[in-house]
N, C-alpha and C positions, 0 to 999 in steps of 0.2 A: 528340644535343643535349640541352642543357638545359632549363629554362624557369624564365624570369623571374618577376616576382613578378604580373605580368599572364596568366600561364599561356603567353606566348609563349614557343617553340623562337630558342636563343641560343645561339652557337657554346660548346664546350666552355672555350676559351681567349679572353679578352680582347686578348690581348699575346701573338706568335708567339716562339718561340725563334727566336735566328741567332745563326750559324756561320760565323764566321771563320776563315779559313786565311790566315796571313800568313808570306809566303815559305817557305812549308814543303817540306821534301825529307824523304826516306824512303830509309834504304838497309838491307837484308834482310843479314843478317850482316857490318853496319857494324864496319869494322877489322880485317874478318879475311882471309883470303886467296881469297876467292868472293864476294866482296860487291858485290852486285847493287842498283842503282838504280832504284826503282820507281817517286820523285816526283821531281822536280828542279824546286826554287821556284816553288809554287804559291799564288799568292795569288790568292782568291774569297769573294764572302759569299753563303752560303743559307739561304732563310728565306722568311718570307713566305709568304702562304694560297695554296699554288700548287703544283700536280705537276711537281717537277722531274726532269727527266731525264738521265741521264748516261750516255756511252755511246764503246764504242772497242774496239778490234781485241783480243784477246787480247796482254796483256804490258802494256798502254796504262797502267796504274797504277789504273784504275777500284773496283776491289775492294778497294785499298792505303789509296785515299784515301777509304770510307768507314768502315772501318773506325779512321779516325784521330776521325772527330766525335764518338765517344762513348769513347772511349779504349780501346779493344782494344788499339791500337798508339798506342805513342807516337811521334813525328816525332823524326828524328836533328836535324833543323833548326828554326828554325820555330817557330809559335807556333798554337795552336787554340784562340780565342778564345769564348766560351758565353756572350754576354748582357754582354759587356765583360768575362768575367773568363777570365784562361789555364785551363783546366780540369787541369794538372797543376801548377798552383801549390799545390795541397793536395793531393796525390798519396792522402791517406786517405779524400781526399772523393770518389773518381770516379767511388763507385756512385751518387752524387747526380746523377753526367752523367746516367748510364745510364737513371734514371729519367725526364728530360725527353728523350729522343736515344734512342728504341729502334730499336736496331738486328733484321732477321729476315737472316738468313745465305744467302743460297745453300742449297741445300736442306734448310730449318729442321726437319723433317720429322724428322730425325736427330738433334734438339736434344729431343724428346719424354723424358722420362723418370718420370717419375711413376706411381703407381698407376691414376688413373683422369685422364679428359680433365681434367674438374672442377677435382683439384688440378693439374694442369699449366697450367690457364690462371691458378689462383690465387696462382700461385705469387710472381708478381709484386708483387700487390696485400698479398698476406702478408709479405715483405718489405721493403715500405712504410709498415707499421703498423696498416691498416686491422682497424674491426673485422668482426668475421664477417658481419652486415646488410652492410656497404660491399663485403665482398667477393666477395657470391653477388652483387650488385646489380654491380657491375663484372664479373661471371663470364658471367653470361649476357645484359648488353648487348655486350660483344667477341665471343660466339656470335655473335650476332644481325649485328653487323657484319659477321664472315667468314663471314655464310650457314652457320655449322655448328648442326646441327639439333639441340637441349635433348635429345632423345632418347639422341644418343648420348657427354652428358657423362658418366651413369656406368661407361663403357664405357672397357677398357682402350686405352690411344692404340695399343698394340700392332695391337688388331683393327682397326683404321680403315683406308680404300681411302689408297692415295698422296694422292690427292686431299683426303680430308678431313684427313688427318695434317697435309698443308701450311696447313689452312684454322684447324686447331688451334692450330699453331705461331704463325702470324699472332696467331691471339686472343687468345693469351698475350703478344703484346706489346701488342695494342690497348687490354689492361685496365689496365694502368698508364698507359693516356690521355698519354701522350710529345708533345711541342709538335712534335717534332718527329719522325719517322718514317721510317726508312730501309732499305730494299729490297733485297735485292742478286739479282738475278738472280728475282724472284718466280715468273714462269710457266715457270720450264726444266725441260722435260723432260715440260710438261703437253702431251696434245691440243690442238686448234682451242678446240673446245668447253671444256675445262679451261680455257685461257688468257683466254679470255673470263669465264669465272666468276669464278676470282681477282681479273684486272684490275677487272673490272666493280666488282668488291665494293671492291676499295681506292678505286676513287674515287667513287665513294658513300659511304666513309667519310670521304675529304680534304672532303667537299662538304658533308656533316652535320656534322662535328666542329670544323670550321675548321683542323683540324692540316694543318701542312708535310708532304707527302711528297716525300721524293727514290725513284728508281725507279734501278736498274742495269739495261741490259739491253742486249744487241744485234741485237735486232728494231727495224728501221725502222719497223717496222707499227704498233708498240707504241707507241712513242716517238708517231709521227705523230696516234694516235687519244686517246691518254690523257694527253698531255704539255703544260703553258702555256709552260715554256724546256729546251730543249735545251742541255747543254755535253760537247761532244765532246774528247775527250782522246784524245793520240798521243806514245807515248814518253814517259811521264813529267807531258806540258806539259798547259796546254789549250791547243788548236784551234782552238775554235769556242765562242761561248757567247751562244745567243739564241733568238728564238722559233724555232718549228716553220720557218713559210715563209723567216726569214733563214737557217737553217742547213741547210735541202732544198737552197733555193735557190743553192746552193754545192759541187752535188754534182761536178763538173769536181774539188774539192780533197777529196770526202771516198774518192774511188772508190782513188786513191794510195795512200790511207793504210791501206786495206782494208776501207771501209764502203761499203757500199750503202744504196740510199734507198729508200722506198715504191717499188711496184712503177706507181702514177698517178703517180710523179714521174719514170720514164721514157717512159710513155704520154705523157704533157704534152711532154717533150723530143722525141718523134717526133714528135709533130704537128707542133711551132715549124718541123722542119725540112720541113715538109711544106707550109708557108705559112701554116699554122694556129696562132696564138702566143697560148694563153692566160697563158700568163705562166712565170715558172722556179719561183715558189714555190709549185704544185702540189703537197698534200703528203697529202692525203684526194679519196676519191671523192665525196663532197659538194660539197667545193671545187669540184672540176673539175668537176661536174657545171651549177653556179653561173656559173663561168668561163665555159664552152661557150655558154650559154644566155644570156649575155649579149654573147658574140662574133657568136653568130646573128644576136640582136637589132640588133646594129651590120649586119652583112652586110645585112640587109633594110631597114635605113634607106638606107645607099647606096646599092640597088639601085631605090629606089620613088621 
C-alpha cells in the first residue's frame, strides 16, 4: 500500500479496472477446416476489490477466456470492453492493456528470461518508463509481495527451486502494479505446503493493494478458501456465477459436468441425509464447524 499525506496505508488504486465481455465467442483456427470452439457468447463484467474465481473441466473455455482481457487473443466475435473502451479499437495501443490486466500464465516459471531475478522482475517497470529510483522501489516491493527473499534477486532465475521461479514470475507482474490481476492455474503442480504459500501471498497482495484478482483453477479447495465469487464455465458458456456457498450449494449440477466440490461440502451432504441438515451451502470447515454448533445449540433448546 501506499500512504496518504496523513502517513496512513491507502489501497494502491483509487478506481478498480473492469472487464467487459460482451457477447464474445472465440474459435481456435476460425475458417479453417479444424476449427474448434472455445467461447460461444459470453457476456460478463470483472472487476471490483475481490478474488474472483473461475473454474471448469478441462476443454471448458477457462484459459481461452482469460487470456482475451488483456489481449493475448483476440475474440472472433464480441467485444472486450477496458474501462468503457474496446481495447482492440487501437490495436497499437494493447501494450497499454497489458499494463493495467497482468496477466501470469500457467506455469509463468517458463516465462523467466533474464540475467538475473532483479531484471526479470524490472522488466516491466522498464517498459513503463519508470526511472531507476521507481524501479528498484517497485522491484523489491513485488519481492516482498510474492514472499521472494532480496537475497536471491541477484541470482540467476535459472538457479531458483520451481517454487521460487514461480514466486519470481508473479513479481514481475506485481511490479507493474495492474488494476487488474489475472492467474491462470497459479499453484499447479505445487505441494500442500507450496499451494498454501503462493495462495496465501496472492491474497495478501489482493488485500494490501486493493487490486482485482481473478484466479483459474480446478481445485474446489482453493476456490472455497480464497475466493469472494465463483463463475463456473462448461463448454464454452458460463454455468454458474456467484458466491462460494450459491455455487457449492449446486453441487447435484456441477458433479455432470465434471466438477467436484470441497471435500466439507460432501460431509454436510451425508449428514442432511442422516437427519442432520446444516445446510447445502457448506463450503469451508469453519463454516461447518459454525453451522454444527449452532444446530447443537437448536437441539438443546428443544430438548430442555
Amino acid at each position: 500500500m501506499r500512504k496518504d499525506s496523513h502517513g496512513a496505508k491507502v489501497p494502491w488504486h483509487t478506481t478498480m479496472a473492469q472487464v467487459e465481455l460482451k457477447n464474445v465467442s472465440f474459435t481456435y483456427g476460425d475458417g479453417g477446416p479444424y476449427a474448434v470452439r472455445a467461447l460461444d457468447d459470453i457476456s460478463i463484467t470483472l472487476g471490483g476489490s475481490e478474488m474472483i474465481g473461475i473454474m471448469g473441466h478441462t476443454g471448458s473455455g477457462k484459459s481461452t477466456l482469460v487470456q482475451l482481457l488483456n489481449g493475448i487473443l483476440k475474440p472472433s466475435e464480441g467485444q472486450v470492453i477496458l474501462d468503457g473502451t474496446d481495447i482492440w479499437e487501437n490495436p497499437k495501443k494493447i501494450r497499454d492493456v497489458r499494463f493495467k490486466v497482468g496477466l501470469v500464465m500457467q506455469y509463468p516459471e517458463y516465462q523467466l528470461f533474464d540475467e538475473t531475478v532483479r531484471d526479470d522482475i524490472a522488466f516491466g517497470p522498464k517498459n513503463m518508463g519508470m526511472t531507476r529510483e521507481e524501479i528498484e522501489t517497485r522491484v523489491l516491493e513485488a519481492a516482498r509481495f510474492a514472499r521472494l527473499d532480496e537475497g536471491l534477486l541477484d541470482k540467476s532465475p535459472f538457479e531458483l527451486s520451481g517454487g521460487q521461479k514461480r514466486r519470481a514470475a508473479l513479481a514481475g507482474v506485481i511490479a507493474m502494479r495492474p488494476e487488474l490481476l489475472v492467474l491462470d492455474e497459479p499453484a499447479a503442480g505445487l505441494d500442500p505446503g507450496g499451494r498454501l504459500e503462493i495462495l496465501g501471498s496472492i491474497k495478501e497482495y489482493q488485500k494490501e493493494s486493493g487490486t482485482s484478482v481473478i484466479i483459474v483453477s480446478h481445485s474446489m479447495e482453493d476456490m472455497a478458501m480464497y475466493c469472494d465469487r465463483v463463475i463456473v464455465m462448461a463448454s464454452g458458456r458460463i454455468m454458474m456465477d456467484g458466491t462460494c456457498a450459491d455455487v457449492f450449494s449446486q453441487y447435484d449440477e456441477l458433479l455432470p459436468v465434471g466438477l467436484d466440490v470441497p471435500q466439507i461440502t460432501h460431509v454436510a451432504a451425508a449428514l442432511a441425509k442422516r437427519g442432520v441438515d446444516i445446510g447445502k451451502d457448506i463450503y469451508t470447515v469453519k463454516y461447518a464447524a459454525a453451522r454444527l454448533s449452532e444446530y447443537a445449540e437448536e437441539v438443546r433448546r428443544r430438548e430442555s
